[in-house]
MDTraj code that builds the backbone (N, CA, C; nanometers):
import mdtraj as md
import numpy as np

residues = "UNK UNK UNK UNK UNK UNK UNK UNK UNK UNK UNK UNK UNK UNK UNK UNK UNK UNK UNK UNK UNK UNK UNK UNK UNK UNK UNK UNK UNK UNK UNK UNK UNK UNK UNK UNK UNK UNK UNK UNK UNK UNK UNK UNK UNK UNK UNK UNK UNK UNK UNK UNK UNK UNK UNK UNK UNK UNK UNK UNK UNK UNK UNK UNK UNK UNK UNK UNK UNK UNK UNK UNK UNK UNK UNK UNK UNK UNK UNK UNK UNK UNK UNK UNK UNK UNK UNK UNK UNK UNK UNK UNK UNK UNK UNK UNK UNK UNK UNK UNK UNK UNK UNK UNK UNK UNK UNK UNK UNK UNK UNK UNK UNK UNK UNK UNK UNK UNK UNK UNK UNK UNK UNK UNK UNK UNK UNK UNK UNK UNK UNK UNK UNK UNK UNK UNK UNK UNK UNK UNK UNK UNK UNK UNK UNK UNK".split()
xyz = np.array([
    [-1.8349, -9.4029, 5.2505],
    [-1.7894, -9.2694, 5.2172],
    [-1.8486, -9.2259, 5.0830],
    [-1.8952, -9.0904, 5.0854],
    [-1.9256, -9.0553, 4.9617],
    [-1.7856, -9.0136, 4.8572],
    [-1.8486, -9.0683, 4.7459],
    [-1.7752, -9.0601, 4.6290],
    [-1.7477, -8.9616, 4.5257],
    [-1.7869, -8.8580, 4.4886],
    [-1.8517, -8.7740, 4.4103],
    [-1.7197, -8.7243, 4.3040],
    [-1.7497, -8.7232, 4.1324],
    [-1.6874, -8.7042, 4.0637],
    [-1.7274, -8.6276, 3.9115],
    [-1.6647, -8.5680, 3.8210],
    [-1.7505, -8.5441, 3.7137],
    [-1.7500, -8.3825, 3.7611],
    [-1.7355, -8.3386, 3.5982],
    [-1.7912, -8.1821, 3.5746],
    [-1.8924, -8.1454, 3.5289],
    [-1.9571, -8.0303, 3.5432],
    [-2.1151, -8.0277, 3.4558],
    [-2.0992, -7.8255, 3.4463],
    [-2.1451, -7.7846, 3.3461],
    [-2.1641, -7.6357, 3.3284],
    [-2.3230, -7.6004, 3.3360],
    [-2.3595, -7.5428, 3.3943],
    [-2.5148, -7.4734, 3.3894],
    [-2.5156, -7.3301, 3.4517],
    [-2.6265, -7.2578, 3.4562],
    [-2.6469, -7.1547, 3.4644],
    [-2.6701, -7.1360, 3.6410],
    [-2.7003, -7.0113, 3.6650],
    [-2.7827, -6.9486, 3.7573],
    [-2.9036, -6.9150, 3.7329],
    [-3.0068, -6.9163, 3.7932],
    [-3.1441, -6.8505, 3.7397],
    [-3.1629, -6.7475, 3.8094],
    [-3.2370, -6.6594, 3.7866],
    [-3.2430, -6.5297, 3.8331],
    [-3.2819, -6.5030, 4.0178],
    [-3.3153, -6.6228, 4.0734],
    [-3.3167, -6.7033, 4.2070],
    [-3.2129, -6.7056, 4.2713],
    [-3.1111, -6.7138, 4.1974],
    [-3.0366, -6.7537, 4.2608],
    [-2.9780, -6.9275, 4.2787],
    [-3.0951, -6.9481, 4.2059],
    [-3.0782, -7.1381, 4.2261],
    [-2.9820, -7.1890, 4.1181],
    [-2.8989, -7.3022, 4.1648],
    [-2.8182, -7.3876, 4.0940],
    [-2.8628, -7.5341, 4.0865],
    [-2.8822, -7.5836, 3.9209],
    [-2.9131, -7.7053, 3.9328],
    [-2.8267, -7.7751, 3.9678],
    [-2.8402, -7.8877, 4.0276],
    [-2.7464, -8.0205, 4.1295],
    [-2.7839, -8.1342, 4.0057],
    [-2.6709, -8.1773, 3.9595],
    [-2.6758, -8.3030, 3.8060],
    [-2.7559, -8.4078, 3.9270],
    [-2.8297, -8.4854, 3.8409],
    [-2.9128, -8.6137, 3.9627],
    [-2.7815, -8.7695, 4.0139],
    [-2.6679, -8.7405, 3.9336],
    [-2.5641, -8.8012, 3.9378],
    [-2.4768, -8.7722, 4.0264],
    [-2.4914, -8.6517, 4.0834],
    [-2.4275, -8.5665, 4.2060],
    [-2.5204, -8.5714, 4.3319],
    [-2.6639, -8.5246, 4.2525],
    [-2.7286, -8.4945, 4.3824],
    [-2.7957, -8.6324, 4.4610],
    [-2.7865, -8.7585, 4.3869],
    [-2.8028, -8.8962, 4.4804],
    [-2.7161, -8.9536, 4.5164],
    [-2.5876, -8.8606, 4.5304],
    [-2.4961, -8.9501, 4.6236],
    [-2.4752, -8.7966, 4.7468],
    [-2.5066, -8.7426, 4.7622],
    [-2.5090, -8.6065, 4.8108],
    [-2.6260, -8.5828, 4.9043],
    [-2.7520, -8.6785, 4.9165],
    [-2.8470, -8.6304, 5.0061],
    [-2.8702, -8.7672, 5.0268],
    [-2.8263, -8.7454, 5.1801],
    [-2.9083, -8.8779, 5.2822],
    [-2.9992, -8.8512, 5.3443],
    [-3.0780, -8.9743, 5.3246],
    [-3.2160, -8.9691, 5.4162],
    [-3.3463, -8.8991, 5.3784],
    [-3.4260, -8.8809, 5.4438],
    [-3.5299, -8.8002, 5.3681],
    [-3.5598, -8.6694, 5.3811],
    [-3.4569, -8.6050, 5.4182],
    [-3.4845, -8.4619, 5.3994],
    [-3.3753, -8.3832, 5.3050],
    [-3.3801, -8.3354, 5.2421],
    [-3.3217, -8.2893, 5.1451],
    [-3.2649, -8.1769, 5.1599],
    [-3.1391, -8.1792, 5.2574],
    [-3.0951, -8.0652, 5.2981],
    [-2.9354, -8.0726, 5.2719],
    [-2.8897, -8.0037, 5.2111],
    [-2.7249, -8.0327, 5.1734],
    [-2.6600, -7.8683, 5.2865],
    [-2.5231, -7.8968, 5.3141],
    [-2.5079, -7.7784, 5.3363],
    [-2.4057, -7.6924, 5.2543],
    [-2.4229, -7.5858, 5.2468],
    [-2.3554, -7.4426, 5.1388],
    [-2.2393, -7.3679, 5.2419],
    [-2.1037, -7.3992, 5.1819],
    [-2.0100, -7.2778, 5.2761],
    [-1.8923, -7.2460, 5.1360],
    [-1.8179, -7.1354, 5.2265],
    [-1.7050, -7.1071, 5.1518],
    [-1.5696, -7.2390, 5.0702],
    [-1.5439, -7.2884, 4.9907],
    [-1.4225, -7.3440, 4.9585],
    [-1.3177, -7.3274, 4.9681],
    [-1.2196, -7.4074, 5.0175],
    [-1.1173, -7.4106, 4.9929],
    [-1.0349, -7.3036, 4.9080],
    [-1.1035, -7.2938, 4.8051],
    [-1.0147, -7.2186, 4.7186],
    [-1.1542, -7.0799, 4.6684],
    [-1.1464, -7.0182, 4.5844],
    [-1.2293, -6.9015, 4.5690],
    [-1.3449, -6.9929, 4.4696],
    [-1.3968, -7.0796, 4.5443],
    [-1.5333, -7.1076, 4.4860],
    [-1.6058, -7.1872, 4.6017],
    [-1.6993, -7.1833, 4.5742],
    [-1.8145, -7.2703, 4.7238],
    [-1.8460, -7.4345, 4.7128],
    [-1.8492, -7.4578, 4.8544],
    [-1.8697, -7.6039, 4.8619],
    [-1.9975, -7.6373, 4.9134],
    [-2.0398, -7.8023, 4.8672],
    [-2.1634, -7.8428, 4.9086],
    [-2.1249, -7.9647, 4.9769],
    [-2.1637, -8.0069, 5.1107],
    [-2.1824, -8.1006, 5.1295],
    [-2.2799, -8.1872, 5.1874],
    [-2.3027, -8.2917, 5.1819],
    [-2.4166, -8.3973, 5.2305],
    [-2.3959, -8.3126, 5.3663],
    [-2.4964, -8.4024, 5.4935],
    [-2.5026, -8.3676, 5.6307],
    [-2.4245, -8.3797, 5.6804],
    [-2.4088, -8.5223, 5.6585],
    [-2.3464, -8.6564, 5.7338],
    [-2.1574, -8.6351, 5.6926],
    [-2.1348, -8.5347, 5.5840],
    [-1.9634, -8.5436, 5.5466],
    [-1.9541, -8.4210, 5.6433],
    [-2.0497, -8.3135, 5.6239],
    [-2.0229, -8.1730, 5.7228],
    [-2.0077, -8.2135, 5.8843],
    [-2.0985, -8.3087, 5.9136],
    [-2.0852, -8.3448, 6.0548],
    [-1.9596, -8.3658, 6.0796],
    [-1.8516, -8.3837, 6.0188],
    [-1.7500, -8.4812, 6.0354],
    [-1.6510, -8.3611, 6.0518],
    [-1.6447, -8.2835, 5.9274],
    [-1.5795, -8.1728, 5.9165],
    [-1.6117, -8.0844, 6.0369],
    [-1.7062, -8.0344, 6.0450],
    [-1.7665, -7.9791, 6.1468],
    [-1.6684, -8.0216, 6.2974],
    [-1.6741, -8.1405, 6.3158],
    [-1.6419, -8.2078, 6.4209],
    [-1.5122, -8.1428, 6.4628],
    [-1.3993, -8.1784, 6.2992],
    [-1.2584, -8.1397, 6.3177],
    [-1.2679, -7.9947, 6.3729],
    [-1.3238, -7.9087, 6.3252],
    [-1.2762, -7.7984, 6.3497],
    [-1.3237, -7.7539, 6.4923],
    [-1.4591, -7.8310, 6.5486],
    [-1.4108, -7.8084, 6.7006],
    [-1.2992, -7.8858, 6.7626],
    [-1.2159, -7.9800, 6.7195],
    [-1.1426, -8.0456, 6.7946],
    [-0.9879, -7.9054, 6.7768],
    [-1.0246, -7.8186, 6.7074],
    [-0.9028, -7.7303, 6.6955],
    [-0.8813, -7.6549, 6.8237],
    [-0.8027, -7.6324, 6.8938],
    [-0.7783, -7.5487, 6.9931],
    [-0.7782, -7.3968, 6.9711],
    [-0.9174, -7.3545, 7.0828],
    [-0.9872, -7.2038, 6.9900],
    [-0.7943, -7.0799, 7.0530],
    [-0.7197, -7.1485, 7.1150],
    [-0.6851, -7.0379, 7.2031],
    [-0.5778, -7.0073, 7.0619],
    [-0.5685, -7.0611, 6.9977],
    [-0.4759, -7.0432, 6.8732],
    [-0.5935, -6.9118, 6.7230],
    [-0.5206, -6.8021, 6.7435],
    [-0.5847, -6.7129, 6.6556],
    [-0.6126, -6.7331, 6.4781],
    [-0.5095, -6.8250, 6.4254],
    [-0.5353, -6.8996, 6.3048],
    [-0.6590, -7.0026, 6.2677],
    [-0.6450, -7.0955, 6.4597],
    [-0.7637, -7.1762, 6.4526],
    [-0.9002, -7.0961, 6.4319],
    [-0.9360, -6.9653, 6.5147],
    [-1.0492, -6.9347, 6.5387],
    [-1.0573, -6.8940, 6.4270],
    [-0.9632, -6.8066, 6.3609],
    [-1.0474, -6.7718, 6.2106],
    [-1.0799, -6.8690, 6.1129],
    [-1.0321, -6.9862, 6.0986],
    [-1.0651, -7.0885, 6.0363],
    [-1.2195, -7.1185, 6.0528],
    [-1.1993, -7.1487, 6.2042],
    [-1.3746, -7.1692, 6.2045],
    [-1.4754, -7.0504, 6.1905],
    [-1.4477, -6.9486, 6.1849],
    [-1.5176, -6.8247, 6.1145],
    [-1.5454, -6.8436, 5.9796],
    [-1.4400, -6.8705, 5.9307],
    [-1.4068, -6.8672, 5.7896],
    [-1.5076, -6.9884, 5.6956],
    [-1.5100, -7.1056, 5.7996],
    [-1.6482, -7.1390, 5.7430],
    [-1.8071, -7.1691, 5.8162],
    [-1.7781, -7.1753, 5.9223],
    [-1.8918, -7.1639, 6.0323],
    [-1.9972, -7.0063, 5.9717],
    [-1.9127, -6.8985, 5.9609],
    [-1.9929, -6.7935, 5.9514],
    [-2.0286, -6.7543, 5.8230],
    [-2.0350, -6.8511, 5.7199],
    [-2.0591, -6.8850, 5.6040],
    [-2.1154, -7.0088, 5.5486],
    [-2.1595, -7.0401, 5.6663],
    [-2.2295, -7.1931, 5.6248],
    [-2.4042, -7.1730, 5.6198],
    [-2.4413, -7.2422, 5.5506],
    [-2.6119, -7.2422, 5.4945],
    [-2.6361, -7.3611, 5.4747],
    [-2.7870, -7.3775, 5.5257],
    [-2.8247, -7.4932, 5.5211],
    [-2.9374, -7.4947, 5.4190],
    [-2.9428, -7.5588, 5.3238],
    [-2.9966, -7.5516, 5.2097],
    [-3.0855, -7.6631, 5.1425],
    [-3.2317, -7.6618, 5.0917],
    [-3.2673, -7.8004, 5.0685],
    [-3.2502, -7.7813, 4.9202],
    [-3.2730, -7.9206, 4.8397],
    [-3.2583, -7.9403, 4.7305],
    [-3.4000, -7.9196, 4.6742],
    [-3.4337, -7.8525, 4.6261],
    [-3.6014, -7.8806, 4.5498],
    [-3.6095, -8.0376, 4.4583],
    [-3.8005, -8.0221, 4.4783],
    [-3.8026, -8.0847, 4.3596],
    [-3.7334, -8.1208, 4.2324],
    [-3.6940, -7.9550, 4.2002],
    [-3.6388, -7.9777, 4.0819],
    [-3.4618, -7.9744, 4.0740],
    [-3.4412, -8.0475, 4.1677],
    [-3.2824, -8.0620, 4.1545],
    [-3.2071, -7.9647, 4.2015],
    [-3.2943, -7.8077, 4.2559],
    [-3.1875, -7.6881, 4.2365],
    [-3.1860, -7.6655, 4.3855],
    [-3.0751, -7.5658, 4.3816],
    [-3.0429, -7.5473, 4.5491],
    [-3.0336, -7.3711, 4.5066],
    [-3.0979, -7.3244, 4.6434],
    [-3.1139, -7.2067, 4.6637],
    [-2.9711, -7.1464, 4.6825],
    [-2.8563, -7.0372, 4.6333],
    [-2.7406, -7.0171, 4.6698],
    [-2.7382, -6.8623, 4.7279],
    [-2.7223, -6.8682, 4.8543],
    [-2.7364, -6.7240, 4.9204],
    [-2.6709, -6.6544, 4.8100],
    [-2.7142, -6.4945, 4.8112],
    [-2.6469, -6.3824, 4.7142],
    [-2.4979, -6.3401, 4.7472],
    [-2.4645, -6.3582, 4.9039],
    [-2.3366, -6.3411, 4.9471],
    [-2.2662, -6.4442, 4.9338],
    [-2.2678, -6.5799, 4.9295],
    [-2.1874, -6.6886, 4.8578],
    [-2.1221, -6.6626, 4.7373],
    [-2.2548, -6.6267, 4.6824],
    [-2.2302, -6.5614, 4.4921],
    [-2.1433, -6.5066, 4.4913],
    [-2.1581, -6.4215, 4.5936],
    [-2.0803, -6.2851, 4.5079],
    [-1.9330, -6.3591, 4.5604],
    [-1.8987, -6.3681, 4.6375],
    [-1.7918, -6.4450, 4.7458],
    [-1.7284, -6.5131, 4.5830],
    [-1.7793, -6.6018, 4.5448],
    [-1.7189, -6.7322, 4.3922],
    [-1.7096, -6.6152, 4.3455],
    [-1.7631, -6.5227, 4.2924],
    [-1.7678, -6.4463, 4.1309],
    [-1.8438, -6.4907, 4.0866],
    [-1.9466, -6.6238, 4.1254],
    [-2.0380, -6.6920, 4.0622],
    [-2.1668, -6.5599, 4.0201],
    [-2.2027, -6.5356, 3.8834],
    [-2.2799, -6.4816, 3.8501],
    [-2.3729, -6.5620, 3.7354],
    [-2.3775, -6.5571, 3.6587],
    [-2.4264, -6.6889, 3.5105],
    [-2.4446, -6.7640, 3.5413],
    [-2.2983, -6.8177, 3.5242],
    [-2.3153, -6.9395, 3.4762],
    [-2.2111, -6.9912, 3.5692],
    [-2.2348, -7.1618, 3.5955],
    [-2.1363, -7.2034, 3.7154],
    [-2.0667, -7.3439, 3.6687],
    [-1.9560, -7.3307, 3.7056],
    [-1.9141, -7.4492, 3.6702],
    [-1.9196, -7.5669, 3.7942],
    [-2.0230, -7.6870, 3.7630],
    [-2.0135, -7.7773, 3.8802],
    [-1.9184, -7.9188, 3.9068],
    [-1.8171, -7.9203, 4.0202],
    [-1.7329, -8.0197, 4.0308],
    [-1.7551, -8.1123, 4.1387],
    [-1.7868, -8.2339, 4.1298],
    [-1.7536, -8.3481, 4.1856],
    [-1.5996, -8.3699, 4.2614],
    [-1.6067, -8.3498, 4.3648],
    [-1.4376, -8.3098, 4.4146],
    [-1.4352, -8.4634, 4.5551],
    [-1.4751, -8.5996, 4.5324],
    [-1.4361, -8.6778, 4.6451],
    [-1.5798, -8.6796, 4.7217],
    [-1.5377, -8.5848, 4.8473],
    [-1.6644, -8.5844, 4.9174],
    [-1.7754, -8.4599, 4.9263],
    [-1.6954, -8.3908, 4.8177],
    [-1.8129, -8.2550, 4.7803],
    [-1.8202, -8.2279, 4.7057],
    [-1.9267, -8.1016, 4.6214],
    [-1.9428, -8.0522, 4.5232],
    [-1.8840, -7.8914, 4.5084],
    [-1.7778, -7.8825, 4.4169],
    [-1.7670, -7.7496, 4.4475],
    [-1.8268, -7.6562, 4.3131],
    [-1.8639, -7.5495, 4.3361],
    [-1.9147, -7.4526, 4.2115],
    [-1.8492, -7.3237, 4.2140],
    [-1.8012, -7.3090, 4.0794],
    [-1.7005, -7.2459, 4.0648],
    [-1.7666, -7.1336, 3.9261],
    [-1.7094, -7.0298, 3.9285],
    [-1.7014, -6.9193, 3.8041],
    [-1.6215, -7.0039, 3.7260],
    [-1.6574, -7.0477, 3.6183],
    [-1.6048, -7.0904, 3.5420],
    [-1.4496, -7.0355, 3.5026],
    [-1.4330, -6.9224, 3.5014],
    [-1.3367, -6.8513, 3.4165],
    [-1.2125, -6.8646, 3.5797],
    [-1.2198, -6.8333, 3.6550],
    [-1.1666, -6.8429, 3.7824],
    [-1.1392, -7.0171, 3.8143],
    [-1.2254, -7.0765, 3.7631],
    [-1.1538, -7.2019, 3.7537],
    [-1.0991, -7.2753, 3.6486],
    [-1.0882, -7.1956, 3.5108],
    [-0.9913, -7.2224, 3.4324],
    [-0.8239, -7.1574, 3.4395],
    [-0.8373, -7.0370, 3.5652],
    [-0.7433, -6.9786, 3.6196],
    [-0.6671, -7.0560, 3.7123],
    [-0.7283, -7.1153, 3.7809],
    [-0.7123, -7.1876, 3.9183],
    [-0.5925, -7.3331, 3.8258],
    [-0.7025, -7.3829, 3.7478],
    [-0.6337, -7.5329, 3.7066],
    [-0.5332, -7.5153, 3.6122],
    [-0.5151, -7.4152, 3.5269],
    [-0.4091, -7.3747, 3.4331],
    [-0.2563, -7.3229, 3.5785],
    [-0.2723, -7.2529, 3.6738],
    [-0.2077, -7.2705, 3.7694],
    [-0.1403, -7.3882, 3.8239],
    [-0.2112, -7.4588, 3.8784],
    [-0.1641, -7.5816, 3.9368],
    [-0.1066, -7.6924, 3.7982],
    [-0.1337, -7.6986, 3.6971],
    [-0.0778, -7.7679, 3.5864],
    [0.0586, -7.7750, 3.5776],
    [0.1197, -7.7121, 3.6602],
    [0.2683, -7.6993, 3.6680],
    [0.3442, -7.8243, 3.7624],
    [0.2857, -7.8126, 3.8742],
    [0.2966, -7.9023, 3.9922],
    [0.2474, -8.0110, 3.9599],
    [0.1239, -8.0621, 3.8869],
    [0.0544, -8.1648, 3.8779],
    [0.1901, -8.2824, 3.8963],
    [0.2951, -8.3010, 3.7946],
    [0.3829, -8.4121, 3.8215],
    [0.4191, -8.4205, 3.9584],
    [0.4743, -8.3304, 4.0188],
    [0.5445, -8.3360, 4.1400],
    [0.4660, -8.3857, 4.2804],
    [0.3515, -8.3335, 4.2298],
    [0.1885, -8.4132, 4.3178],
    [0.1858, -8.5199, 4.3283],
    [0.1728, -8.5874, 4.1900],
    [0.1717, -8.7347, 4.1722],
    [0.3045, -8.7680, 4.2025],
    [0.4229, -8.7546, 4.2195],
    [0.5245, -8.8366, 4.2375],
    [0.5163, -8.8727, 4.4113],
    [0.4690, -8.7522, 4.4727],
    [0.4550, -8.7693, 4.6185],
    [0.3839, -8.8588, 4.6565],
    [0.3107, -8.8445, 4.5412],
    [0.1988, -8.9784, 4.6118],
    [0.2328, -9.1174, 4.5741],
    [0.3000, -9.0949, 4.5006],
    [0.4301, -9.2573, 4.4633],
    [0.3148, -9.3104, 4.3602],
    [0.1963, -9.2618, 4.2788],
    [0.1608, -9.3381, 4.2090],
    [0.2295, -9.3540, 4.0312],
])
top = md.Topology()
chain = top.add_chain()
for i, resn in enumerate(residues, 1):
    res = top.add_residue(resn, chain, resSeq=i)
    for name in ("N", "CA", "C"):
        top.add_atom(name, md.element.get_by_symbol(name[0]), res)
traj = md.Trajectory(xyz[None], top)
C-alpha cells in the first residue's frame, strides 16, 4: 500500500503545472509510465492518485448500485472530473484550468500527503478547513481508542 505523508507549499506556473516534491512523487508513480490520475477531493481541494490506488477506488464505485440517485451522482462527482495526467521530467503535473478553479487553487498551492493520495489545496481554504475540524480532533481520536 502506498504511504504518502508530509506538507510542501509551491506555486502554480502560468501552465498551469504543479510541482510533485520527489518524496511524494516516488511513491506515487508505478511503473514506467508516468501517469498519476487528477479528480475532485473529498473536501474543496483536488486529489492525485497513483494508477494502481484509483483502480481500486474506481472499482468501489462501480460496485455501488447505479439505481440509487446519491450513488450515481457520486460517480459523476468524480468520474466526470477525473484526468489522466503524466508527471514531466521536471516533477510537474499539468492541472486542468477547471480543477483550478473547482480548489480556488490559483498561486500558490498547498501540497498534502494524505495516506494514499496527494491532495492540493488553496492554501487559505485549507487553513479554513483544519482550524474547523480542530474542535473534534479529540473526539476522533477517542473513537479510534488510540
Amino acid at each position: 500500500m502506498v504511504s504518502l505523508s508530509g506538507c510542501h507549499s509551491h506555486s502554480v506556473d502560468h501552465k498551469g503545472r504543479v510541482f510533485i516534491p520527489s518524496k511524494l512523487r516516488k511513491r506515487l508513480i508505478t511503473g514506467k509510465k508516468r501517469i498519476v490520475i487528477v479528480t475532485r477531493g473529498f473536501d474543496k481541494c483536488l486529489s492525485i492518485y497513483s494508477v494502481s490506488v484509483w483502480k481500486g477506488f474506481e472499482d468501489k464505485l462501480l460496485a455501488l448500485p447505479q439505481s440509487k440517485k446519491k450513488n450515481r451522482f457520486i460517480v459523476r462527482y468524480f468520474m466526470e472530473n477525473k484526468e489522466e495526467v503524466e508527471v514531466d521530467s521536471q516533477g510537474r503535473v499539468k492541472i486542468p484550468q477547471h480543477l483550478l478553479d473547482y480548489a480556488g487553487i490559483e498561486k500558490e498551492v498547498l501540497i498534502a500527503g494524505v495516506l494514499n493520495r496527494i491532495e492540493l489545496w488553496n492554501p487559505e481554504i485549507h487553513r479554513k478547513e483544519t482550524e474547523g475540524m480542530e474542535s473534534i480532533k479529540d473526539e476522533i481520536l477517542e473513537d479510534m481508542e488510540i
